[in-house]
C-alpha positions in Angstrom: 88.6 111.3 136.4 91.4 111.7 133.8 91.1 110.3 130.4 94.6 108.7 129.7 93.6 107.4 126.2 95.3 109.6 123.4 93.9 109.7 119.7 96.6 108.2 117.3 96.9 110.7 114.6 97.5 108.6 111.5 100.1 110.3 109.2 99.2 108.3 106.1 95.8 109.9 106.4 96.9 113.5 106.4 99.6 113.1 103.7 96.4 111.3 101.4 94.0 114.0 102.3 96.6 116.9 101.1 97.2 114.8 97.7 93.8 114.4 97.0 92.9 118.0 98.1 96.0 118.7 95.1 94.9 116.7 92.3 91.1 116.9 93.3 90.5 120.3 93.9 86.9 120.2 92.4 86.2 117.5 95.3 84.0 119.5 97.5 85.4 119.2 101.3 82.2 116.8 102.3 83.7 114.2 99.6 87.4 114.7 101.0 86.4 114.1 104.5 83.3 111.1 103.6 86.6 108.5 104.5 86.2 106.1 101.1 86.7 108.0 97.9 87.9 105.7 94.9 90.3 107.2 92.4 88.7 107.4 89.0 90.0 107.8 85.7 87.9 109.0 82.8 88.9 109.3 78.9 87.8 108.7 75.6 88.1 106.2 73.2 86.9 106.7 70.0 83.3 107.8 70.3 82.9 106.2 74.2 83.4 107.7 77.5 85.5 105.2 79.6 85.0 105.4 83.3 87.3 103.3 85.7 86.8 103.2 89.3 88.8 101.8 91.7 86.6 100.1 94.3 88.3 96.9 95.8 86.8 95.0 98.4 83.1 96.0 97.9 80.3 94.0 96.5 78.9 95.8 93.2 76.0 93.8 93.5 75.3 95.2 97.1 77.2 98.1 97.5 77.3 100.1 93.8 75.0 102.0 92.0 75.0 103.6 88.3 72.9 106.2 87.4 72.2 108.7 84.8 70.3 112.0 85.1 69.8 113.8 82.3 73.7 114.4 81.5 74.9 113.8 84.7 76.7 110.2 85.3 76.9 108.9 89.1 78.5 105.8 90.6 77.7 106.1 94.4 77.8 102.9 96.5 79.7 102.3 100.3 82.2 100.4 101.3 81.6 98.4 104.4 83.9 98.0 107.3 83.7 93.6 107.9 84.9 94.2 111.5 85.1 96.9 114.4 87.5 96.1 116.1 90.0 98.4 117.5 93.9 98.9 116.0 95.9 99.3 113.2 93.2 101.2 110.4 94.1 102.3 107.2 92.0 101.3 104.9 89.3 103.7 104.7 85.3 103.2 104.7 82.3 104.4 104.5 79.7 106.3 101.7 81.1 107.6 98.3 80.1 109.7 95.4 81.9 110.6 92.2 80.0 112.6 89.3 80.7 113.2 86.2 78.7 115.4 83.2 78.8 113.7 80.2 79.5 116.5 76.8 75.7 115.5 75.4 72.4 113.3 76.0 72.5 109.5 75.7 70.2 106.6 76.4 70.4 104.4 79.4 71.0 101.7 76.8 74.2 103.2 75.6 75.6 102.5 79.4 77.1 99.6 80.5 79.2 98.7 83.5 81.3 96.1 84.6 82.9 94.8 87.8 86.3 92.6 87.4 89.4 92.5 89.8 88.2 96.0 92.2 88.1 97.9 88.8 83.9 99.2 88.2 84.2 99.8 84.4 81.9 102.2 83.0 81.1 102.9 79.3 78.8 105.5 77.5 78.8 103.7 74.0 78.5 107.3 71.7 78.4 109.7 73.7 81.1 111.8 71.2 79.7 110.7 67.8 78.0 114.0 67.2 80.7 115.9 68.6 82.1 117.4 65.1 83.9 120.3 64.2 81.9 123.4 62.7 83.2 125.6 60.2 82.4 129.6 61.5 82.4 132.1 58.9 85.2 134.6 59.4 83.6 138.2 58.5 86.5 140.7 57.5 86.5 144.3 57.7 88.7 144.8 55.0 87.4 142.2 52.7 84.4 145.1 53.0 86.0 148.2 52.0 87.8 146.6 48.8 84.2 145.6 48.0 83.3 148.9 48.6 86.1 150.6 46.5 
């Protein structure tokens, strides 16, 4: 028996996997190939880390978790498909994972996170406020042998 049925090759998908493989190279091939993986942004703004991640259509109640580990900030979560059924598909589901290592220790109460309009908003309240420049001693060589003279 001959299987007539031919697998649509979706060119939106290929064109989005080469972008992200471009302005994510860090993303390790499991993450590019998991199906959902939300565009984040991160910055700072004053002394707090901002986090933004796009996550429309997913429950954060349900479907999002934030978690700290030592220095290491996670939002995981899935996005879930509503229906199977068969056709036009581009909107991508399934499990994701974005990571990011914060520059020093905080608390779990310097975290908070908010869900409005498909935008998860994270912020580490601090998390710069010790970061402050250091003044290194410059030793000269020359400085030395005028001494020495």
């Amino acid at each position: 028996m001959i299987n007539n049925s031919l697998t649509r090759l979706d060119p939106f998908t290929l064109l989005d996997d080469v972008f992200r493989t471009v302005r994510a190279p860090s993303m390790d091939v499991a993450q590019r190939q998991a199906g959902f993986v939300p565009a984040v942004d991160a910055h700072r703004e004053g002394e707090d880390l901002v986090l933004r991640a796009d996550l429309p259509g997913i429950d954060p109640d349900k479907d999002v978790a934030v978690e700290l580990t030592g220095r290491t900030l996670t939002v995981s979560g899935e996005r879930r498909s509503e229906t199977e059924a068969e056709g036009l598909r581009e909107v991508r589901y399934g499990s994701f994972s974005r990571t990011i290592t914060l520059p020093g220790e905080v608390s779990s109460d310097a975290i908070s996170a908010t869900y409005e309009s498909g935008v998860l908003t994270v912020r580490v309240t601090g998390v710069y406020a010790t970061e402050q420049p250091r003044k290194i001693q410059i030793s000269s060589t020359e400085r030395e042998k005028k001494i020495e003279s």
